[in-house]
C-alpha positions in Angstrom: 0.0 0.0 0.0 1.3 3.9 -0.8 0.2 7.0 -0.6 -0.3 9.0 -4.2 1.0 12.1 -2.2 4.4 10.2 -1.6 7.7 10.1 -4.1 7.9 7.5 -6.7 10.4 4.9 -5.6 13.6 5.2 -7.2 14.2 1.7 -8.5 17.7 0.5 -10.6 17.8 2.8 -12.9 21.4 1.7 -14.3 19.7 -1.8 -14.8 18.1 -2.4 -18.3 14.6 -2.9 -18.4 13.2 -6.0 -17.6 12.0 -7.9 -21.3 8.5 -7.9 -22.3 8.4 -11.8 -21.6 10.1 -11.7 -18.5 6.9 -13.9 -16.8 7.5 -16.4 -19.7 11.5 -16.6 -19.5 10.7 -17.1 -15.4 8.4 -19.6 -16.3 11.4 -21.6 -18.9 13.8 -21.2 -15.9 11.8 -22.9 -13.8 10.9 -26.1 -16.3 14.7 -25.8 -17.7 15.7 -29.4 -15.8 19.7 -28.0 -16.4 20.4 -26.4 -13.2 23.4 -24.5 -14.7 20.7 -22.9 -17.6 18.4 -22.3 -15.2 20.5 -20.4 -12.4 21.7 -18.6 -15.9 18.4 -17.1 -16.9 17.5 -16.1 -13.3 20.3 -14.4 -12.8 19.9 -13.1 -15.9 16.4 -11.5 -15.0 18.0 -10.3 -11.5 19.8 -8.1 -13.5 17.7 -6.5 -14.6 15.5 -2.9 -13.2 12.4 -5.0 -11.2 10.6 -3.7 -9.1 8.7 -4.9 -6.0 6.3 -7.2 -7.4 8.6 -8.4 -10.3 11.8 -8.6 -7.6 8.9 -10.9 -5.5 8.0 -13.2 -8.0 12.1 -13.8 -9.1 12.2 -14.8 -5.7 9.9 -17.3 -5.5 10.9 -18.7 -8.7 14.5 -18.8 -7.7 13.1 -20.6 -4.1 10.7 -23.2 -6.4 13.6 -24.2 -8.4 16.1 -24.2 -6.1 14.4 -25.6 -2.4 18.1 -26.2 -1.4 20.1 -23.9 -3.3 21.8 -24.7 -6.3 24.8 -26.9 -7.0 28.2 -25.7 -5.3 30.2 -24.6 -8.8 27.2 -22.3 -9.8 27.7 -19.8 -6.9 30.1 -18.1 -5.3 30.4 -18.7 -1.1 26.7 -19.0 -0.2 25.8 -16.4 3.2 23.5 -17.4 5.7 22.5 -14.0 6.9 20.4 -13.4 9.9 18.6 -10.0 9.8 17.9 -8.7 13.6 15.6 -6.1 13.7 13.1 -4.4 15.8 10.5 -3.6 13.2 9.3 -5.7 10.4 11.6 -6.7 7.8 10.0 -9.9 6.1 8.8 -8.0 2.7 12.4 -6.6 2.3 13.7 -10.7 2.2 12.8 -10.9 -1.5 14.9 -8.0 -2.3 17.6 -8.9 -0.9 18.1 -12.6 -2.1 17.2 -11.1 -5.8 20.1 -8.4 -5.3 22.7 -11.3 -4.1 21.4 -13.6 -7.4 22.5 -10.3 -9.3 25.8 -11.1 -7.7 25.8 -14.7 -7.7 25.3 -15.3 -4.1 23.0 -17.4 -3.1 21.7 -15.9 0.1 19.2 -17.6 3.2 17.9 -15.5 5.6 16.9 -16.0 8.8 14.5 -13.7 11.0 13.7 -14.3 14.5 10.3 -13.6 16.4 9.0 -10.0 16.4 11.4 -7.7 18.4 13.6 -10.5 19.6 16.9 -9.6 18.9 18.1 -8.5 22.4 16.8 -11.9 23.8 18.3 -14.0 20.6 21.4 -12.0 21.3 21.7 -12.9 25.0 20.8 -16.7 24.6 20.6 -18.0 20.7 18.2 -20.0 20.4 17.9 -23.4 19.0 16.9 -21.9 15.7 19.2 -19.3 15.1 21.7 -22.2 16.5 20.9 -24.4 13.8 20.7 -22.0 11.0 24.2 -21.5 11.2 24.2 -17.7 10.6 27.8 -16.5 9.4 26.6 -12.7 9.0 24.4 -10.8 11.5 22.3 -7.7 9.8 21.2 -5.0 12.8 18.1 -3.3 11.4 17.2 -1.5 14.3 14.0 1.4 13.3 14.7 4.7 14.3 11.1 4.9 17.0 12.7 1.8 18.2 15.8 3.7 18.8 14.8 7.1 20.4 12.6 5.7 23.0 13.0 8.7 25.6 14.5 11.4 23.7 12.3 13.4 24.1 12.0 13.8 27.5 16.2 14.7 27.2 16.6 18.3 29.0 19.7 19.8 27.4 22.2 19.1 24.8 24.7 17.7 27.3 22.1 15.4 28.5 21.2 14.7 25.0 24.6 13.7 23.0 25.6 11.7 26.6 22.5 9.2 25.8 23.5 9.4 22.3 26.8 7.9 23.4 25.2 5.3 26.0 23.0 3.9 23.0 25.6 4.2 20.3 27.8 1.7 22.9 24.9 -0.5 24.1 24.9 -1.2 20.0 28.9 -1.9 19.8 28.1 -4.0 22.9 25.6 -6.3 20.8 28.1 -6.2 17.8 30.5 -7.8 20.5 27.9 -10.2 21.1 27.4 -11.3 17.7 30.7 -11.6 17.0 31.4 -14.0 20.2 28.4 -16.1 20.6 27.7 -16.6 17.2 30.9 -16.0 15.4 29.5 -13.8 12.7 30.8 -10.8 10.9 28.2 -7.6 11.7 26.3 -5.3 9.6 24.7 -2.3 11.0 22.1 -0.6 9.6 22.1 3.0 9.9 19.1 4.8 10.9 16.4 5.9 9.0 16.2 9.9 9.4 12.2 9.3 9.9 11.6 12.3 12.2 10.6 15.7 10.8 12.6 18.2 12.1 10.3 20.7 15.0 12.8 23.6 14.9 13.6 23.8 11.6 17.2 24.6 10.2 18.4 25.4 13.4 17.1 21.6 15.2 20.8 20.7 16.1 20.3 23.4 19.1 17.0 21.1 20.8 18.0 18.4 22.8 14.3 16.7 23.3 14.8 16.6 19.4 14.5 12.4 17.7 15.4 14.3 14.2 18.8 15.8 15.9 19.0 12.7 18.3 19.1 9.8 14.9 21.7 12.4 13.5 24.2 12.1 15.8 23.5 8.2 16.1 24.1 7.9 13.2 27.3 9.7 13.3 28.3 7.9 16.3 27.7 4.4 14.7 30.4 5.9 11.9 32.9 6.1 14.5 32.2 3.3 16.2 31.9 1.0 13.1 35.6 0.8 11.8 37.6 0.1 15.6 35.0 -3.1 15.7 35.4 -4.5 11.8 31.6 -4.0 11.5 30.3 -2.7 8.2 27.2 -0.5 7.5 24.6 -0.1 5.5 23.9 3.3 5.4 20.5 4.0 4.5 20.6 7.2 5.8 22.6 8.5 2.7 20.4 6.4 0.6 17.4 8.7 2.0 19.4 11.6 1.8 19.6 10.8 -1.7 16.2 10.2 -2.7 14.1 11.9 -0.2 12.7 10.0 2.9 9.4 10.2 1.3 10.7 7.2 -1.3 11.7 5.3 1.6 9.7 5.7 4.3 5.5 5.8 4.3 4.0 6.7 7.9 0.5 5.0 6.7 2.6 1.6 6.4 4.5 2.6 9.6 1.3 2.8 11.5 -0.6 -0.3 9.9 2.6 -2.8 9.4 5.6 -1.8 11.2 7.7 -1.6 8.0 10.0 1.0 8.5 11.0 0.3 4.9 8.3 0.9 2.0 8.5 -2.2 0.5 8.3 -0.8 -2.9 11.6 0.8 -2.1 12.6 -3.0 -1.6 14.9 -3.5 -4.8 16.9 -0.8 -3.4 17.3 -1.4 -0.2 18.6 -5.4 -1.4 21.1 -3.4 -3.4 22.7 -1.9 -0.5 23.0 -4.8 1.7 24.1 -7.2 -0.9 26.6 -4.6 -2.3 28.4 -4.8 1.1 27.8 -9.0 1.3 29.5 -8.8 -2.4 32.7 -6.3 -1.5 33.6 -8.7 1.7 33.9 -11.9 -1.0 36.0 -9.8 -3.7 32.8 -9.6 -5.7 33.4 -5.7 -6.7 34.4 -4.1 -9.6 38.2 -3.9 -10.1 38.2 -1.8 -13.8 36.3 0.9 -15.5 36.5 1.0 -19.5 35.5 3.6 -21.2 34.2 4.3 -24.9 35.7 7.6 -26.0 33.2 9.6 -28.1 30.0 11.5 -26.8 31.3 9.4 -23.5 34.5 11.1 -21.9 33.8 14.1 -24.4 31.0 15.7 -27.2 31.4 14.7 -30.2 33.5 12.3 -32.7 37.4 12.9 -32.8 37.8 11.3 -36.0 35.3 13.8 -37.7 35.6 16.7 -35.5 39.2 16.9 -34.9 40.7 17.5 -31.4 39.2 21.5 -31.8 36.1 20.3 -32.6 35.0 18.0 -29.6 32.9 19.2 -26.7 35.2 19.6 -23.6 36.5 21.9 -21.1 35.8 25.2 -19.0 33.0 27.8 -20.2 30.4 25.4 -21.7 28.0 23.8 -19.9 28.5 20.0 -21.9 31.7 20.6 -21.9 32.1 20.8 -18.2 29.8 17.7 -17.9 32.5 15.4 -19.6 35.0 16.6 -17.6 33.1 15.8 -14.4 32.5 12.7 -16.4 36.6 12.1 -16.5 36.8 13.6 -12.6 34.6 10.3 -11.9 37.0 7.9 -13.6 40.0 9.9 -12.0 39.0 9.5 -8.5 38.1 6.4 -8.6 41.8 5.5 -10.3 42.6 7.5 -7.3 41.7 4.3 -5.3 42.9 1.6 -7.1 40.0 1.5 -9.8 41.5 0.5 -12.7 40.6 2.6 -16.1 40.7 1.7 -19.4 39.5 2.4 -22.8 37.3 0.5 -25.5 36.8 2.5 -28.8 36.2 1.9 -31.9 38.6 4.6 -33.6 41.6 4.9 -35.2 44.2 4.8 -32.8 45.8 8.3 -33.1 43.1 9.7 -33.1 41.5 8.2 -30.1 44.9 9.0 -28.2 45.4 12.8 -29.4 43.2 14.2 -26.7 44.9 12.4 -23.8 48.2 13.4 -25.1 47.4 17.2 -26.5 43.7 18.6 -25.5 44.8 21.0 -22.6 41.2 20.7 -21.2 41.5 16.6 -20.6 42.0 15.7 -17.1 42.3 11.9 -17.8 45.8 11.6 -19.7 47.4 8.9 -20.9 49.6 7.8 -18.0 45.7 7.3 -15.7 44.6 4.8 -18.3 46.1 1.0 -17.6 44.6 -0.5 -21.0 44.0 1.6 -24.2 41.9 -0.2 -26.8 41.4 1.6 -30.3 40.2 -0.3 -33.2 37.9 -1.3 -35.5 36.6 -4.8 -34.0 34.1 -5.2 -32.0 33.5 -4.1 -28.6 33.1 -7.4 -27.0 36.1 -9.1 -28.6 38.0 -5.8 -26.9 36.6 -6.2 -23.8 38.1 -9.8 -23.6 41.5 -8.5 -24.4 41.3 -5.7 -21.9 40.4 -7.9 -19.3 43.4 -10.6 -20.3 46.1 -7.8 -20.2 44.6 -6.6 -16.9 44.8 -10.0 -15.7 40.9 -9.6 -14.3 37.9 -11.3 -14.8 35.2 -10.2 -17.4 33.4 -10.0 -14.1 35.2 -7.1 -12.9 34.7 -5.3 -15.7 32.2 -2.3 -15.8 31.9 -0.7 -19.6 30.4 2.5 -20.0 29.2 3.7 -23.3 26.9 6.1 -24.7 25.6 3.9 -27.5 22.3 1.8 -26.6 23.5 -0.6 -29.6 27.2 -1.4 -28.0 26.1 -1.5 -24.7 23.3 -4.3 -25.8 25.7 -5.9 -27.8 28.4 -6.4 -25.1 25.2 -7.5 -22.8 24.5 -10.1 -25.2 28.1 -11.3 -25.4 29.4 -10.7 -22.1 26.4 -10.8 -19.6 29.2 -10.8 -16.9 30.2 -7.2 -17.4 28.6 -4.5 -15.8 27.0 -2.1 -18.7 25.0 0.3 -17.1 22.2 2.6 -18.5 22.8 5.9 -18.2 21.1 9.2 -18.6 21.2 11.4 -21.9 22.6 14.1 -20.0 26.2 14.2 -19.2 25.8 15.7 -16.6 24.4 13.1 -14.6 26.4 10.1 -15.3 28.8 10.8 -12.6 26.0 10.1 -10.0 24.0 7.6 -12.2 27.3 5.3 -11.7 27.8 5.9 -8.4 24.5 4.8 -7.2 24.9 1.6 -9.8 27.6 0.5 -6.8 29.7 -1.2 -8.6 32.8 -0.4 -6.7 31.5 -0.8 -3.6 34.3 -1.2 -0.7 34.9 -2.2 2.7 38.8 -1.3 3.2 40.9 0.9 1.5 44.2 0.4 1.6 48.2 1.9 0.4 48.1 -0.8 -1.9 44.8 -0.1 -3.5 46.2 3.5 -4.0 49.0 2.5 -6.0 47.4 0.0 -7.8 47.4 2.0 -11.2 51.4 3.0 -10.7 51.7 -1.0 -10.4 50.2 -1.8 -13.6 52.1 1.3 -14.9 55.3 -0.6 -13.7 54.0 -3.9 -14.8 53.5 -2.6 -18.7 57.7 -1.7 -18.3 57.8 -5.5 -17.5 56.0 -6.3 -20.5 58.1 -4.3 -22.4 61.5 -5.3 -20.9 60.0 -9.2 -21.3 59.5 -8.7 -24.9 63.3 -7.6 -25.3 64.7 -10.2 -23.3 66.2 -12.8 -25.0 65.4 -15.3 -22.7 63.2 -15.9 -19.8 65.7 -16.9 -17.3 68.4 -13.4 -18.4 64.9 -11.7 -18.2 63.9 -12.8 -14.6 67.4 -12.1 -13.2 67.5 -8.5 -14.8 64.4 -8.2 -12.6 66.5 -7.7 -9.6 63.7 -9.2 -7.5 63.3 -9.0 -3.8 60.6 -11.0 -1.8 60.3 -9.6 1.3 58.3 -12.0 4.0 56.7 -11.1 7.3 54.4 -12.9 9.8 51.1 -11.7 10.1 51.1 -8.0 11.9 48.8 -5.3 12.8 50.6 -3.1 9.9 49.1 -4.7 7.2 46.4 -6.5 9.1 43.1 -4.6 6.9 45.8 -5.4 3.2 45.6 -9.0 4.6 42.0 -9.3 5.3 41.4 -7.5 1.7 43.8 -9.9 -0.2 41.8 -13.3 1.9 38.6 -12.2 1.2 38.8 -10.3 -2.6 41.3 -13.0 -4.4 39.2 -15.7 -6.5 41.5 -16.9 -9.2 44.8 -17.2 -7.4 43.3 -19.0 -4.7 43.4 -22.5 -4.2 40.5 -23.4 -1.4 39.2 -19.3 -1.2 38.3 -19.8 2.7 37.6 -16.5 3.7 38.4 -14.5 6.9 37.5 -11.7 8.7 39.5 -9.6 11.0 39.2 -10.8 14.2 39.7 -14.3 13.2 43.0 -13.5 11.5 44.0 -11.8 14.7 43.4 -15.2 16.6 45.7 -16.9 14.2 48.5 -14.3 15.3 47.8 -15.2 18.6 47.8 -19.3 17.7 51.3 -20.6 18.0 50.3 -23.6 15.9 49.4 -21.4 13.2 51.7 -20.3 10.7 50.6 -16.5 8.7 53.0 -15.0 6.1 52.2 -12.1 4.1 54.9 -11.2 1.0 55.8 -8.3 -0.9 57.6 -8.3 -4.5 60.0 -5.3 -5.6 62.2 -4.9 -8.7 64.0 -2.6 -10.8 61.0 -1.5 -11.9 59.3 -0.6 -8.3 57.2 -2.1 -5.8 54.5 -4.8 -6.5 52.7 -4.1 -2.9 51.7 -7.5 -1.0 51.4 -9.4 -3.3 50.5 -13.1 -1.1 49.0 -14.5 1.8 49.0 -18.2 2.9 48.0 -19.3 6.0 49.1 -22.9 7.7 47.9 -25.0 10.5 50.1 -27.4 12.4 48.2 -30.8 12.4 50.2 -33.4 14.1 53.3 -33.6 11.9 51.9 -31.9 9.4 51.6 -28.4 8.3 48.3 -27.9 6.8 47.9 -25.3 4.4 44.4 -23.6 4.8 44.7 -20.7 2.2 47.3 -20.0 -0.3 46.5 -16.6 -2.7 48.8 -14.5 -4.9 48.1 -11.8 -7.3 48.1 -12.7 -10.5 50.6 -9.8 -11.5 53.5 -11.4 -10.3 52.9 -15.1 -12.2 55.7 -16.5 -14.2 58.1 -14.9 -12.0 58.8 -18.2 -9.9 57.7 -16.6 -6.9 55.5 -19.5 -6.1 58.8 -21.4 -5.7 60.1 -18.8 -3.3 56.9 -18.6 -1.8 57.4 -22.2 -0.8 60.9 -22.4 0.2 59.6 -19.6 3.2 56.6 -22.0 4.0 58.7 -24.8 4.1 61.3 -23.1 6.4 58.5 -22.1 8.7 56.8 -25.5 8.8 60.3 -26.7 10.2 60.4 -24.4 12.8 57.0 -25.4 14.1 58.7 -29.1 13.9 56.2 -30.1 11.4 58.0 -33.0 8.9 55.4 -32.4 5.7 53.3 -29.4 3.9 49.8 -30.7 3.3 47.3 -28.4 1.4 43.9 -28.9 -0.8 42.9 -27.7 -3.3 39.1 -26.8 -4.0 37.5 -26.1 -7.0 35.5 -22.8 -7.8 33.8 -21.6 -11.1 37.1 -18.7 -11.4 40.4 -20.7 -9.6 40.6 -23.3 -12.4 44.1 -21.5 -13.2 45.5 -23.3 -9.9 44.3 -26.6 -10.4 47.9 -28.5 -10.9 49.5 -25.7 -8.6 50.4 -27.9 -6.4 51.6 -30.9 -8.4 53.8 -28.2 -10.6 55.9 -27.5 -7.1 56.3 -31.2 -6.7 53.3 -32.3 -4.2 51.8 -36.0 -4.6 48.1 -36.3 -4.5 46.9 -37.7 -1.4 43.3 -38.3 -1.9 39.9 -36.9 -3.4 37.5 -34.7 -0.8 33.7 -33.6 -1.4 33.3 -31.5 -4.6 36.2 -32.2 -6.0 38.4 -31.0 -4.0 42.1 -32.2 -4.7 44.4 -33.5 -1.4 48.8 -32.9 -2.5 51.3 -34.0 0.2 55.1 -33.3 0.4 57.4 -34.8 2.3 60.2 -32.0 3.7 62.5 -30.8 3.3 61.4 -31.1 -0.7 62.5 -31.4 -3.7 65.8 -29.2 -5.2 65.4 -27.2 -8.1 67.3 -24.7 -9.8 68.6 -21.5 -7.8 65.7 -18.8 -7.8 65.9 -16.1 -10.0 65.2 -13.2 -6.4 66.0 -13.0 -3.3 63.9 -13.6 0.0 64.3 -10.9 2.6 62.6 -12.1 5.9 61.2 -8.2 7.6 61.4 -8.3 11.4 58.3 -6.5 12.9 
């Protein structure tokens, strides 16, 4: 139910529309017997702009076809996520296993009894025992929250009992954590209040609009000391106006805090953040060129002729257009460019227009041809060494952007609005670059691939590999886990899928335990050449098993393949196993739908197989202190912290 005298919900607007058969291509999904086809065209119509009723009846398709989930290799880590709240949340659960489909998640939700998150807190009960939650959601409603505020007598009074609730909620984060070992969301609070004093409302303490404010703001600074995430909903509403969000007649009737026809949205936002902890985020931005980063064609109009630049209004657009793509660069976004164009001319106005901001040095891949867009998509994401995945393409063209949808249905291709002028924002609520850390690393990413392309180059004039490698002048540096690069640890564990043979993922407070665990064994390493620094660039993780050293998670980049520093990599496990007294290195390998790259990783370093496990998964064995090989073309630097 709504109210004609409230906003329009704003829906997914970067999604395409959903296709005038969309009830019968449900329908095929859900008689197609092949599970991989018909988790294909479901995902396919979750990624699309549906809205509440269409987002409802995707979900029960997807639960009809799937009563147990789907088989293993179509999904990435399933999430059992248990939403607490203390308003109703049930009509926002179709929304939010839709948005993790769009992602390839398959989510299952679990919602205690009305109001019962305090007592489910204190003492789980047997079903939120048996559910097995790995992620707690806190979707506490602002009324909920400001009980008493009102009666607060001055602004001392008021921000102290700010601060008392703001830590009674770290305290249930803590609780989460502990008792059920889950990683936390919090949900910020809805700004539901109107405001009794007007623009000046920050001065009244009694004041719920001031006192969710500076909740709010208090669940900021509280949020990053406990490695709890938010959902900030608050911004969303900022945004879009609480009206989209929020309908006082459903309040009233239902308890939903939430409109449900706001629902689509609101699964975006959680399942955004689910997505950034598993590495499921955008990692490269490829531009077309024309009526895109500037107005006009360069081939026809000559670099005097585009639109770009100071003094005109279009002009100005493109460059906040290009402002997008360089701050997001800024933090390890990777740009390139897709363009069908001759190649000079697509490169003459990052070399020469005096008005570009994006120049040639900011973009990592630059495509300019004459094929198509889809066969240059694949070879930007090859020489990027990404997946298609992590690929968004933005183009102006309706015809390229369906065509690359039709090829490659696993990049990103957003709509976007005719205007220039609002694409900036248009791909900024799409969220494809949601994050969760931000690290050094991620700000030097596009100097690494800079450095990387010198590589290339210096590879290509080598006249052998092995001359090639030593001119390198490699250095692997090696540490133990530390609090230093902690949050790059955490990043690398829980963003690396193809370099990653078992892709168990950790959160924070876990790796800390295995610091503290003097069984455990936790190396991070860092690459450098003549060339510069690679940044950490691996993480494996061991667990002393009786006589053997187990290895629980081995990841690397894939910028530093071929370099033999998988080798190296070994020799400083295999030194460490020693040292715990351990007389073999034992380690699995399991299969996912984007590691396949790693399957004979660990027979290549000269491990026997020692048995098959449940889907697939590959058991090696060696025997220490290993086999001899050639000397390594680096040196391994252990760094005492």
């Amino acid at each position: 139910m709504t109210s004609p005298d409230l906003p329009k919900a704003p829906g997914l607007p970067w999604l395409p529309a959903p296709p005038d058969d969309w009830r019968e291509r449900l329908a095929g999904a859900l008689a197609d017997p092949d599970p991989a086809g018909a988790w294909a065209s479901l995902t396919a119509l979750a990624r699309t702009n549906l809205d509440f009723v269409q987002t409802t009846r995707v979900q029960a398709g997807l639960s009809r076809r799937f009563p147990d989930g789907p088989p293993a290799h179509l999904t990435t880590k399933p999430v059992r996520l248990a939403v607490l709240g203390s308003a109703t949340q049930t009509h926002l659960f179709a929304a939010l296993r839709v948005a993790a489909l769009r992602r390839g998640i398959w989510l299952a939700l679990h919602e205690p009894g009305y109001g019962q998150y305090l007592q489910e807190l204190e003492a789980p009960g047997p079903e939120l025992r048996a559910f097995g939650a790995d992620t707690v959601l806190f979707a506490l409603d602002a009324h909920h929250l400001t009980q008493g505020a009102r009666d607060l007598a001055d602004l001392q009074e008021a921000d102290a009992a700010v601060d008392r609730l703001a830590d009674r909620l770290a305290g249930c984060w803590t609780a989460a954590q502990e008792r059920l070992g889950c990683r936390v969301l919090q949900q910020t609070v809805l700004p539901v209040f109107p405001a009794l004093f007007g623009s000046n409302e920050h001065r009244m303490p009694g004041s719920r609009h001031r006192f969710v404010a500076r909740l709010n703001a208090g669940l900021r600074a509280r949020a990053d000391a406990a490695g709890v995430d938010l959902v900030a909903v608050d911004d969303a509403a900022a945004r879009h106006g609480i009206g989209a969000w929020h309908n006082p007649v459903l309040w009233h009737r239902a308890k939903q805090e939430v409109s449900p026809t706001v629902s689509p949205l609101y699964g975006e936002l959680v399942a955004r953040v689910l997505a950034a902890r598993q590495g499921l985020t955008a990692k490269g931005l490829v531009f077309d060129l024309d009526n895109t980063l500037w107005g006009g064609v360069i081939g026809d109009d000559g670099l005097d002729g585009i639109v770009l630049g100071h003094g005109d209004a279009q002009g100005e657009a493109f460059l906040a257009v290009q402002q997008f793509g360089l701050d997001q660069a800024r933090r390890g976004i990777l740009l390139a460019v897709c363009s069908k164009n001759d190649p000079a001319n697509a490169r003459a106005p990052f070399e020469s227009h005096p008005d570009m901001l994006l120049r040639s040095k900011d973009i990592a891949c630059f495509v300019a041809n004459w094929d198509d867009k889809a066969t240059n998509l694949r070879a930007i994401a090859r020489q990027l060494n990404i997946g298609l995945d992590s690929l968004v393409f933005v183009d102006d063209n309706p015809f390229e952007r369906d065509l690359v949808r039709t090829e490659l249905p696993m990049v990103a291709v957003p709509e976007l609005p005719e205007d220039p002028a609002l694409v900036p924002q248009s791909l900024a609520e799409a969220g494809y670059f949601e994050g969760v850390v931000l690290t050094a690393d991620d700000r030097n990413r596009a100097t690494q691939y800079r450095q990387n392309a010198e590589r290339d180059a210096a590879l290509a004039g080598a006249t052998d590999l092995g001359s090639y490698l030593r001119g390198l002048q490699m250095v692997l540096d090696w540490s133990r886990f530390d609090a230093t690069n902690l949050p790059r640890i955490v990043q690398l564990i829980n963003k690396t899928n193809q370099f990653n043979l078992t892709t168990t993922r950790y959160a924070e407070d876990e790796i800390r335990a295995l610091m503290a665990d003097p069984g455990a064994v936790g190396l991070h390493l860092r690459l450098r050449d003549r060339f510069g620094d690679n940044g950490l660039i691996a993480v494996v993780i061991g667990l002393r098993r009786g006589t053997d050293l187990v290895i629980d998670t081995w990841l690397m980049s894939c910028r530093v393949l071929k370099r033999r520093v998988e080798e190296a990599t070994l020799d400083v496990l295999a030194a460490e196993a020693g040292r715990l007294g351990a007389r073999a290195l034992v380690g699995t390998y399991r299969p996912t739908p984007k590691n396949g790259m790693v399957a004979d990783h660990y027979r290549q370093l000269g491990f026997m197989p020692d048995g098959v496990g449940e889907g697939g998964a590959t058991r090696w064995r060696l025997d220490l202190p290993g086999p001899g090989r050639p000397e390594l073309p680096l040196t391994i630097v252990e760094t005492i912290r």
